[in-house]
PyMOL Python script that loads the backbone (N, CA, C, O; Angstrom):
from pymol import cmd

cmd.read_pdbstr("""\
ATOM      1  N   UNK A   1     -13.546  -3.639  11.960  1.00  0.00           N
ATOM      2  CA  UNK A   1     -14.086  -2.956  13.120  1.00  0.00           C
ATOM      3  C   UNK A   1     -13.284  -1.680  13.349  1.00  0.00           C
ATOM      4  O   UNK A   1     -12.072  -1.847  13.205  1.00  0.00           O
ATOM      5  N   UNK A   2     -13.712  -0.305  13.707  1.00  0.00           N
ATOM      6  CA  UNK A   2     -13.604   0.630  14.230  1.00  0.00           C
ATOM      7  C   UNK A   2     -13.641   0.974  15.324  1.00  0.00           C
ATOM      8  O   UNK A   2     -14.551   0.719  16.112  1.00  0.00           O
ATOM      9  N   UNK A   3     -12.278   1.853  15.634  1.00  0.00           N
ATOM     10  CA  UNK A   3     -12.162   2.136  16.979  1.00  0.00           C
ATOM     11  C   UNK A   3     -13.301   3.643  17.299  1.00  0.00           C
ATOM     12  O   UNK A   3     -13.433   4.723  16.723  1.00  0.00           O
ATOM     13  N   UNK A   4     -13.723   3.237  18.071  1.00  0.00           N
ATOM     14  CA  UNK A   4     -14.762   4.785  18.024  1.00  0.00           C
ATOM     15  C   UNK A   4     -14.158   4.902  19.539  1.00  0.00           C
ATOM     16  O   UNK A   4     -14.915   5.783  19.948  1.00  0.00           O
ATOM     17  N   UNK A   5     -13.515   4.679  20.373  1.00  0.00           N
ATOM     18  CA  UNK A   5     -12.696   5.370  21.571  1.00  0.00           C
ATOM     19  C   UNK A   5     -11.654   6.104  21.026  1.00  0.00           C
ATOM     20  O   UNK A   5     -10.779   5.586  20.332  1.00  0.00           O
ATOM     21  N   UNK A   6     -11.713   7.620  21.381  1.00  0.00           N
ATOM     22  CA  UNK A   6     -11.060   8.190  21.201  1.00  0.00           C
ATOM     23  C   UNK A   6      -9.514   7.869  21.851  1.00  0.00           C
ATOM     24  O   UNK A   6      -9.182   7.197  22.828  1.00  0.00           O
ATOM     25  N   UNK A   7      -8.792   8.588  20.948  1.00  0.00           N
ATOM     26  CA  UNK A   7      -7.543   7.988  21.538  1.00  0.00           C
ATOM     27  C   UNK A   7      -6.748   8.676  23.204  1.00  0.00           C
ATOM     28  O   UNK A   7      -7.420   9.510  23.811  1.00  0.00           O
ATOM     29  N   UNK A   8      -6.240   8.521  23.422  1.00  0.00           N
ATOM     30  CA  UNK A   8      -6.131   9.118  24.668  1.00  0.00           C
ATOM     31  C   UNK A   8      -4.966  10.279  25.086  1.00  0.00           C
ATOM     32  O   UNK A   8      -3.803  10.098  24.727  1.00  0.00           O
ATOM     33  N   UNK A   9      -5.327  11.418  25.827  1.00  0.00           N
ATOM     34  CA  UNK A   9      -4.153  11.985  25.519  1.00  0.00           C
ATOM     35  C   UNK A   9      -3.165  11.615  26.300  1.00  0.00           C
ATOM     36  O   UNK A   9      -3.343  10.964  27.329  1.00  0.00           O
ATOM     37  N   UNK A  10      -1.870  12.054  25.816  1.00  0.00           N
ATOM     38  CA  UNK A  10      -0.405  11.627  26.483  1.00  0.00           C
ATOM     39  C   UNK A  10       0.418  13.026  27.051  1.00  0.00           C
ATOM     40  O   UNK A  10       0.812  14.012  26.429  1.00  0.00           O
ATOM     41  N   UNK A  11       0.497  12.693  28.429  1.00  0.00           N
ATOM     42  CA  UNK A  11       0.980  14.011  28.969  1.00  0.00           C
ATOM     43  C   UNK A  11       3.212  14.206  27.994  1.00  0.00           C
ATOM     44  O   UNK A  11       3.908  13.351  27.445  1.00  0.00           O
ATOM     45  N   UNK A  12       3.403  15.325  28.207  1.00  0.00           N
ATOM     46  CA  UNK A  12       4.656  15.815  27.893  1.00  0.00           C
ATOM     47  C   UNK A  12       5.852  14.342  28.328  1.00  0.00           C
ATOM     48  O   UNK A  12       6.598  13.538  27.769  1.00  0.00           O
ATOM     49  N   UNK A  13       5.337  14.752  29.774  1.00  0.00           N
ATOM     50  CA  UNK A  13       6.389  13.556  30.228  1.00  0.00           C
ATOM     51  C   UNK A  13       6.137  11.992  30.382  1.00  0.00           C
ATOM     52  O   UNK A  13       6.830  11.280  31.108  1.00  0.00           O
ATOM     53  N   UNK A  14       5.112  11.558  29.649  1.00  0.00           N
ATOM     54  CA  UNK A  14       5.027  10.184  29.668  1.00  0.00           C
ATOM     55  C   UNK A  14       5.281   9.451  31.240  1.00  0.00           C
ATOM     56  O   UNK A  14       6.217   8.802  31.705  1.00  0.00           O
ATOM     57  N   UNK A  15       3.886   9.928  31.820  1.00  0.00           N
ATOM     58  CA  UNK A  15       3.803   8.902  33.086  1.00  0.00           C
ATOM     59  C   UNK A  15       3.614   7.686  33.296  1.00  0.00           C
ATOM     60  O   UNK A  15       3.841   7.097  32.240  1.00  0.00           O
ATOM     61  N   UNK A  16       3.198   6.690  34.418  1.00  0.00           N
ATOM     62  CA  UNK A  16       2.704   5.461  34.706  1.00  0.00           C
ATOM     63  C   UNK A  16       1.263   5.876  33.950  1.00  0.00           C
ATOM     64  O   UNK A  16       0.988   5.328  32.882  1.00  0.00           O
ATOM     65  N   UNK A  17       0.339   6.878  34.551  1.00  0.00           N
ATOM     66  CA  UNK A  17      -1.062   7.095  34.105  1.00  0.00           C
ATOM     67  C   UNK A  17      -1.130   7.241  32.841  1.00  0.00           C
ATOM     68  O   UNK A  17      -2.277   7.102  32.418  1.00  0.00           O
ATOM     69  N   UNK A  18      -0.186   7.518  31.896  1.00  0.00           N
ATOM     70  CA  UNK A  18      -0.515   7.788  30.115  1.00  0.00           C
ATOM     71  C   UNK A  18      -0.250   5.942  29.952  1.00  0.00           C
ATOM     72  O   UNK A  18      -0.818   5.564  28.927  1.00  0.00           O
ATOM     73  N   UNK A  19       0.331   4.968  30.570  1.00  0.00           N
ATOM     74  CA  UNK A  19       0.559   3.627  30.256  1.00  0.00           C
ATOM     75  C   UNK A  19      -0.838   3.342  30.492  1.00  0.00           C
ATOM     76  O   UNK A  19      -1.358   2.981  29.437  1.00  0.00           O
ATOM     77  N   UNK A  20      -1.756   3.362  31.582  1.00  0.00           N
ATOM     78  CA  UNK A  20      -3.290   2.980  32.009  1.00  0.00           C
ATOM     79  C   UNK A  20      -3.457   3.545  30.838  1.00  0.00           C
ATOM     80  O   UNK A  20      -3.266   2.709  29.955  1.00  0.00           O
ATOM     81  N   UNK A  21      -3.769   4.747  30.355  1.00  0.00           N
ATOM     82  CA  UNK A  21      -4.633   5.269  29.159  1.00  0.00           C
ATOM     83  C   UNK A  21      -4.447   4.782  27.793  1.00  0.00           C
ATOM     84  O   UNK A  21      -5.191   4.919  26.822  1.00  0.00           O
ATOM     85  N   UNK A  22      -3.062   4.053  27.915  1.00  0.00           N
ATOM     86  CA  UNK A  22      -3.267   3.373  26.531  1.00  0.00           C
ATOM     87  C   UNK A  22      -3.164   2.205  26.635  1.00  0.00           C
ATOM     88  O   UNK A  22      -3.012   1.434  25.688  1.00  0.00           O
ATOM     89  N   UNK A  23      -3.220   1.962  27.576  1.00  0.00           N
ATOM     90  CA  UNK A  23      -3.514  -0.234  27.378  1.00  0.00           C
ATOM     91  C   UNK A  23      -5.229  -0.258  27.941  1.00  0.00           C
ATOM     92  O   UNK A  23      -5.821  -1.336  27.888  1.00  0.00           O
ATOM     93  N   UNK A  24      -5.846   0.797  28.389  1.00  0.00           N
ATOM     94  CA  UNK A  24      -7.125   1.059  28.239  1.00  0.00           C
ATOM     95  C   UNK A  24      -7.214   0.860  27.306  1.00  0.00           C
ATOM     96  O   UNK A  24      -7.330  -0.266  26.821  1.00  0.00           O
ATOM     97  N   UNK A  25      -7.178   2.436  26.431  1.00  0.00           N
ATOM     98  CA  UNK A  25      -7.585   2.347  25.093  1.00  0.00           C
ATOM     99  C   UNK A  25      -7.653   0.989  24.133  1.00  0.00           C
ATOM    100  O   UNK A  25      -8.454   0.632  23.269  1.00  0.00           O
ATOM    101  N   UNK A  26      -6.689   0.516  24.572  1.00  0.00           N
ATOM    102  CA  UNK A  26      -6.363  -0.453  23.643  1.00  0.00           C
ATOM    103  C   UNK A  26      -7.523  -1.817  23.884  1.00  0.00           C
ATOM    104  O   UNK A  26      -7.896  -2.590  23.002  1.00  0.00           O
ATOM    105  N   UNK A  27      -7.931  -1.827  25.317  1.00  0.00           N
ATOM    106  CA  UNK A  27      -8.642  -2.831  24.847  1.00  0.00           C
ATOM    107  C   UNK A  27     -10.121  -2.529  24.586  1.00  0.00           C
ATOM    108  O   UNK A  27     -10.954  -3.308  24.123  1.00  0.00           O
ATOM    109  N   UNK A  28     -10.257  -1.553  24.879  1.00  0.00           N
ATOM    110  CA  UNK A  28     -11.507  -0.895  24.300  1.00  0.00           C
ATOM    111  C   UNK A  28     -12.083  -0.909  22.927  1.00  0.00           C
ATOM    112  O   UNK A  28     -13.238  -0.900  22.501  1.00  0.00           O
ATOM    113  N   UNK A  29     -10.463  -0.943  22.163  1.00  0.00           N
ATOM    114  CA  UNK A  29     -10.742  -0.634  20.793  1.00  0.00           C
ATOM    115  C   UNK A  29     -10.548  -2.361  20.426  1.00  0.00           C
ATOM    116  O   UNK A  29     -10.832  -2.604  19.254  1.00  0.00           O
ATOM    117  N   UNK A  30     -10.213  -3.296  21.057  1.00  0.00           N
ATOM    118  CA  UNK A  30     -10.404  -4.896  20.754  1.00  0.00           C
ATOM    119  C   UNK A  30     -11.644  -5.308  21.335  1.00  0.00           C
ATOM    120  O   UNK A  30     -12.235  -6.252  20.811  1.00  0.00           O
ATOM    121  N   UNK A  31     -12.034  -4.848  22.149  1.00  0.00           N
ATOM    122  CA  UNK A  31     -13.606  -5.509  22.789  1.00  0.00           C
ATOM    123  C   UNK A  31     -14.208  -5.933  21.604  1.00  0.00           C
ATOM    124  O   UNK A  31     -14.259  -5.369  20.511  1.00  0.00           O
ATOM    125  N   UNK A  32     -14.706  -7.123  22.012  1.00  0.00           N
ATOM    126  CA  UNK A  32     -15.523  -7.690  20.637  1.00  0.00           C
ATOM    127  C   UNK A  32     -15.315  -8.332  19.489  1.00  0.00           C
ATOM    128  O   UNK A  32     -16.086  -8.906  18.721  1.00  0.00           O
ATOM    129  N   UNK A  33     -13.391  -8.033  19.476  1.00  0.00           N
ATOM    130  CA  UNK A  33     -13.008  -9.065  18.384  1.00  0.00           C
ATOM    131  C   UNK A  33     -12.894 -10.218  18.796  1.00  0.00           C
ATOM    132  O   UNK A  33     -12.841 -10.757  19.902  1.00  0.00           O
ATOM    133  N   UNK A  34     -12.863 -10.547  17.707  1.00  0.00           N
ATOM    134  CA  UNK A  34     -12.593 -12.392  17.753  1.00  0.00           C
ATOM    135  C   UNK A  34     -11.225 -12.187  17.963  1.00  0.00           C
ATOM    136  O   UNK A  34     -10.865 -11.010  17.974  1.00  0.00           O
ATOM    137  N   UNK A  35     -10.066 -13.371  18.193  1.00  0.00           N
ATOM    138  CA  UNK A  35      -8.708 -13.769  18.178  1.00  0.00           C
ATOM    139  C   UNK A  35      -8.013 -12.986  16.965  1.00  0.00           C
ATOM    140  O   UNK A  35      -7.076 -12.189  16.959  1.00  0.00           O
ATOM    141  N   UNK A  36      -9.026 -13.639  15.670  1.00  0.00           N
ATOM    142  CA  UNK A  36      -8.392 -13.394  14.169  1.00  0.00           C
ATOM    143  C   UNK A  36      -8.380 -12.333  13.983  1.00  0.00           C
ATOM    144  O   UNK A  36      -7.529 -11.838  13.243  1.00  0.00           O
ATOM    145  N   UNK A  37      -9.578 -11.408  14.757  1.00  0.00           N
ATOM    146  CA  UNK A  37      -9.494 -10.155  13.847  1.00  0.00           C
ATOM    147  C   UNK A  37      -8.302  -9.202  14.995  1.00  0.00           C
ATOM    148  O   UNK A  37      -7.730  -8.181  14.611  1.00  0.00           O
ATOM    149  N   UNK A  38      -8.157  -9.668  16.099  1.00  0.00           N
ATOM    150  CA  UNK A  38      -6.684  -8.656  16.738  1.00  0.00           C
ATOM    151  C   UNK A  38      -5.328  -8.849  16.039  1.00  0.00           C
ATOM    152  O   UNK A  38      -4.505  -8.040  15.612  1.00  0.00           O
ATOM    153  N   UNK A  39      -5.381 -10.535  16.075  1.00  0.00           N
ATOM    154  CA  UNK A  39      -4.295 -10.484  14.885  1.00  0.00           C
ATOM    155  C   UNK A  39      -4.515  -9.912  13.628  1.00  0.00           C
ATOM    156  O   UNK A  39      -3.342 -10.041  13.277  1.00  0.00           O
ATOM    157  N   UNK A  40      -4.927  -9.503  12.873  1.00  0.00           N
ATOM    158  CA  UNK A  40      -5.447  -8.767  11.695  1.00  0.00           C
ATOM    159  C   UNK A  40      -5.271  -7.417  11.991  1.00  0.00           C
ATOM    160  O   UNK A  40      -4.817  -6.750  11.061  1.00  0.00           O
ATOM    161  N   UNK A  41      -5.541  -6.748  13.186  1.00  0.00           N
ATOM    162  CA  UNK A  41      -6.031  -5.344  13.260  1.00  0.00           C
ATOM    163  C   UNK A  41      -4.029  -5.296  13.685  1.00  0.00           C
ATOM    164  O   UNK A  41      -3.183  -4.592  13.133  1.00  0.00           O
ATOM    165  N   UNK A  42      -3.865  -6.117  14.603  1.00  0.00           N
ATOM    166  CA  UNK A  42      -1.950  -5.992  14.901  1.00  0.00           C
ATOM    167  C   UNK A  42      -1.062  -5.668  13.515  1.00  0.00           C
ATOM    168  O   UNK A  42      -0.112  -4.900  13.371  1.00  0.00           O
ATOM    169  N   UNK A  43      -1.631  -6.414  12.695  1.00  0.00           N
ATOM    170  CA  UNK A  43      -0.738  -6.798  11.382  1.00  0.00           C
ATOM    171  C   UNK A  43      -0.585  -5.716  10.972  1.00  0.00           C
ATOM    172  O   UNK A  43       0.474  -5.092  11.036  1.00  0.00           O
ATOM    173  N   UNK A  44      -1.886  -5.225  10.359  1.00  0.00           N
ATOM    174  CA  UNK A  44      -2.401  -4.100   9.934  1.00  0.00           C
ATOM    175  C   UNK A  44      -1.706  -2.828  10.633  1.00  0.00           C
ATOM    176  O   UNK A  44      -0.907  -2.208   9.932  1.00  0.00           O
ATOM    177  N   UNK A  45      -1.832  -2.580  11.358  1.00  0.00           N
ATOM    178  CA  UNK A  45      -1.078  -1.594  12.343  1.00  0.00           C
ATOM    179  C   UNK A  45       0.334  -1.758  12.131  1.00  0.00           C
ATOM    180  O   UNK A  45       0.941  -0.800  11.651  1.00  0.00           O
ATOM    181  N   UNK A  46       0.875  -2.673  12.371  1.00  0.00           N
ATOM    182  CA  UNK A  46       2.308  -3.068  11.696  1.00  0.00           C
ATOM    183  C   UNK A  46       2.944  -2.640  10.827  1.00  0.00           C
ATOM    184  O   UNK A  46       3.944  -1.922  10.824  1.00  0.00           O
ATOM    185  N   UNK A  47       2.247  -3.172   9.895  1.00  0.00           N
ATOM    186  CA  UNK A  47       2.260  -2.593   8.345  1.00  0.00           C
ATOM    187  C   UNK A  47       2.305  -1.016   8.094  1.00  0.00           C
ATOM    188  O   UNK A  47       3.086  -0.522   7.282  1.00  0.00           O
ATOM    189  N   UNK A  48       1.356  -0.222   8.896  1.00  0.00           N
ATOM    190  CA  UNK A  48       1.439   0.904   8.546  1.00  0.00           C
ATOM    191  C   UNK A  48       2.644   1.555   9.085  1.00  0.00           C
ATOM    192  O   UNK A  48       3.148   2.439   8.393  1.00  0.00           O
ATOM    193  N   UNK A  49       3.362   1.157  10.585  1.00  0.00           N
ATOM    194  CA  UNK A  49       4.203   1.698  10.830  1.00  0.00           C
ATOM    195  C   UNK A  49       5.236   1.396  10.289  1.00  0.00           C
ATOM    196  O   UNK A  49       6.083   2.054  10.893  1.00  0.00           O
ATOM    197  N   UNK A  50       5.792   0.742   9.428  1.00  0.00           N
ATOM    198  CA  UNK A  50       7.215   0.686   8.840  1.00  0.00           C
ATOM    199  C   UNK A  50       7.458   0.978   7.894  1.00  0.00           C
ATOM    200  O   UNK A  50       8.570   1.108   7.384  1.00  0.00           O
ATOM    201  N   UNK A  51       5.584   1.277   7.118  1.00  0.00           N
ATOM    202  CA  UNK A  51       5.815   2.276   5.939  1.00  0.00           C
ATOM    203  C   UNK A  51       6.113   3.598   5.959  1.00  0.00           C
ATOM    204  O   UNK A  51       6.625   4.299   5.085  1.00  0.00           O
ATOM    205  N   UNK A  52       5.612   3.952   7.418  1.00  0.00           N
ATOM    206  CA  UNK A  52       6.259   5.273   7.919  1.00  0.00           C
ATOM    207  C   UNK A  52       7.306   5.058   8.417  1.00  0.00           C
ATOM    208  O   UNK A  52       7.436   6.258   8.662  1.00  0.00           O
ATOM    209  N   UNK A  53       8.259   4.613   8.832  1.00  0.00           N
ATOM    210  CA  UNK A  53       9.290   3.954   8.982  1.00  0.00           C
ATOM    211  C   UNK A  53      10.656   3.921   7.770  1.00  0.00           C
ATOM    212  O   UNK A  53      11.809   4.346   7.704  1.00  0.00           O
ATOM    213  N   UNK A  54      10.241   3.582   7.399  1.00  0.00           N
ATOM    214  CA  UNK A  54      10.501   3.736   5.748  1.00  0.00           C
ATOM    215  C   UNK A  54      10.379   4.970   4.992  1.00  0.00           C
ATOM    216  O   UNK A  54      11.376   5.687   5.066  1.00  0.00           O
ATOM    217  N   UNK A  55       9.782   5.242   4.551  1.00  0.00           N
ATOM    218  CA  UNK A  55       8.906   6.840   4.327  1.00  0.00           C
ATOM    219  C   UNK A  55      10.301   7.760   5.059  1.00  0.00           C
ATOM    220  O   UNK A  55      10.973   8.530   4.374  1.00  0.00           O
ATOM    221  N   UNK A  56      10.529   7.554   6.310  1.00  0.00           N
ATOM    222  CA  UNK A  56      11.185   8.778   7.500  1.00  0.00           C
ATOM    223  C   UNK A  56      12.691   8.498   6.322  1.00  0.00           C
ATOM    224  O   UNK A  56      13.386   9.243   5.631  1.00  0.00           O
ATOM    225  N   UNK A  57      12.651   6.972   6.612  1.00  0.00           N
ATOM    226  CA  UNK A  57      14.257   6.502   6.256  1.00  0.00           C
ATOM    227  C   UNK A  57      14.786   7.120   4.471  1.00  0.00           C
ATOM    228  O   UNK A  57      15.884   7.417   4.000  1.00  0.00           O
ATOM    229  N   UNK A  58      13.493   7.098   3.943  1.00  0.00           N
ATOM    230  CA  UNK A  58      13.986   7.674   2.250  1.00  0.00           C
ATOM    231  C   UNK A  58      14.540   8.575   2.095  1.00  0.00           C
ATOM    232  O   UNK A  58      15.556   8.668   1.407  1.00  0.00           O
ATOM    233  N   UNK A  59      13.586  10.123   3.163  1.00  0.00           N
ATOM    234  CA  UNK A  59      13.276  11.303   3.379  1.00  0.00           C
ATOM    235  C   UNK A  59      14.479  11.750   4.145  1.00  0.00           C
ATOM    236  O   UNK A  59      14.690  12.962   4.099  1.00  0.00           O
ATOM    237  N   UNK A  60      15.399  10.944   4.913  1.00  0.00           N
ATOM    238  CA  UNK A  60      16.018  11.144   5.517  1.00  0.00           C
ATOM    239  C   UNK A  60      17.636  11.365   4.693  1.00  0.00           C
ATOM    240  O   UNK A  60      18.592  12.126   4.841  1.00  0.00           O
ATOM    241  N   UNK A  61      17.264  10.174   3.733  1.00  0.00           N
ATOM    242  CA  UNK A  61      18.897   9.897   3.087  1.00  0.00           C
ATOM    243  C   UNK A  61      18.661  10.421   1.453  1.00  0.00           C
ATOM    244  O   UNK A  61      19.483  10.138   0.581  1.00  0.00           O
ATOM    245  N   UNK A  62      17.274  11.315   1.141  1.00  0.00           N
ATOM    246  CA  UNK A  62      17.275  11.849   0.050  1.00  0.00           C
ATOM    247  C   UNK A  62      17.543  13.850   0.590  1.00  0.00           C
ATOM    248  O   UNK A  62      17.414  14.816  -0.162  1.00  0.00           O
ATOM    249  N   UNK A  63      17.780  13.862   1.516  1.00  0.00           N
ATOM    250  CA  UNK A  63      18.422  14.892   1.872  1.00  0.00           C
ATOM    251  C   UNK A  63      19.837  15.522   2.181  1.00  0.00           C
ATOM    252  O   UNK A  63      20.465  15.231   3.199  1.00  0.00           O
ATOM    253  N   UNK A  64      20.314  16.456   1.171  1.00  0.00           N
ATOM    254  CA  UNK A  64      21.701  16.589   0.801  1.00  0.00           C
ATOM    255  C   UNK A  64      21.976  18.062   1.887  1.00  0.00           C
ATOM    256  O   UNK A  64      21.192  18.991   2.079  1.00  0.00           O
ATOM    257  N   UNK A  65      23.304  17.866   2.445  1.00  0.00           N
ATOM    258  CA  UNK A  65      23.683  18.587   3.335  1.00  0.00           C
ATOM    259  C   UNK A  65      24.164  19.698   2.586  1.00  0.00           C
ATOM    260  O   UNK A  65      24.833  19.724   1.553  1.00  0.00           O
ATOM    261  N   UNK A  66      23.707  20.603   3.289  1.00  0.00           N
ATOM    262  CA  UNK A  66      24.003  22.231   2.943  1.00  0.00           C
ATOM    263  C   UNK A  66      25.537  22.588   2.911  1.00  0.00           C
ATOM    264  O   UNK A  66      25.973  22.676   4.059  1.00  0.00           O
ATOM    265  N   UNK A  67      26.268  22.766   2.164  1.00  0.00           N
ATOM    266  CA  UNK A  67      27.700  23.722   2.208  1.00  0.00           C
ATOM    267  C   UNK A  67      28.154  24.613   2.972  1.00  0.00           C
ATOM    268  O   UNK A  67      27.687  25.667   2.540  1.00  0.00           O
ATOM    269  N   UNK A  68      28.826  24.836   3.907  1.00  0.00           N
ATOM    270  CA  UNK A  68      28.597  26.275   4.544  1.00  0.00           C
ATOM    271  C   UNK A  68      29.932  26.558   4.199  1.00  0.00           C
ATOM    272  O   UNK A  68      30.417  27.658   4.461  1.00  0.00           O
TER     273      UNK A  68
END
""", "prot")
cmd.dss("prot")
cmd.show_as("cartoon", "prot")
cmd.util.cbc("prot")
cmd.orient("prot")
């Protein structure tokens, strides 16, 4: 399933109202699943962030400090 709610924007300073806009969002984009498929869509989501996570961490320690 696809989220077709757009995602929501998030002001600079992260208010109470950007928290409503994304636990909105969020169930907007679960309406309709079953149990299995939030756990599935969680996992999934999971997964992608620690590959970016990871990804940051490679990128981070394959970078050699400049001489000055």
């Amino acid at each position: 399933m696809t989220n077709s709610t757009p995602k929501p924007d998030i002001s600079p300073n992260f208010t109470i109202d950007d928290i409503h806009k994304i636990r909105e969002w969020h169930y907007e984009s679960r309406k309709g699943m079953t149990r299995q498929e939030v756990i599935d869509h969680i996992n999934r989501r999971g997964d992608e962030f620690e590959a970016l996570i990871e990804a940051a961490r490679r990128a981070r320690h394959d970078v050699t400090p400049v001489a000055m």
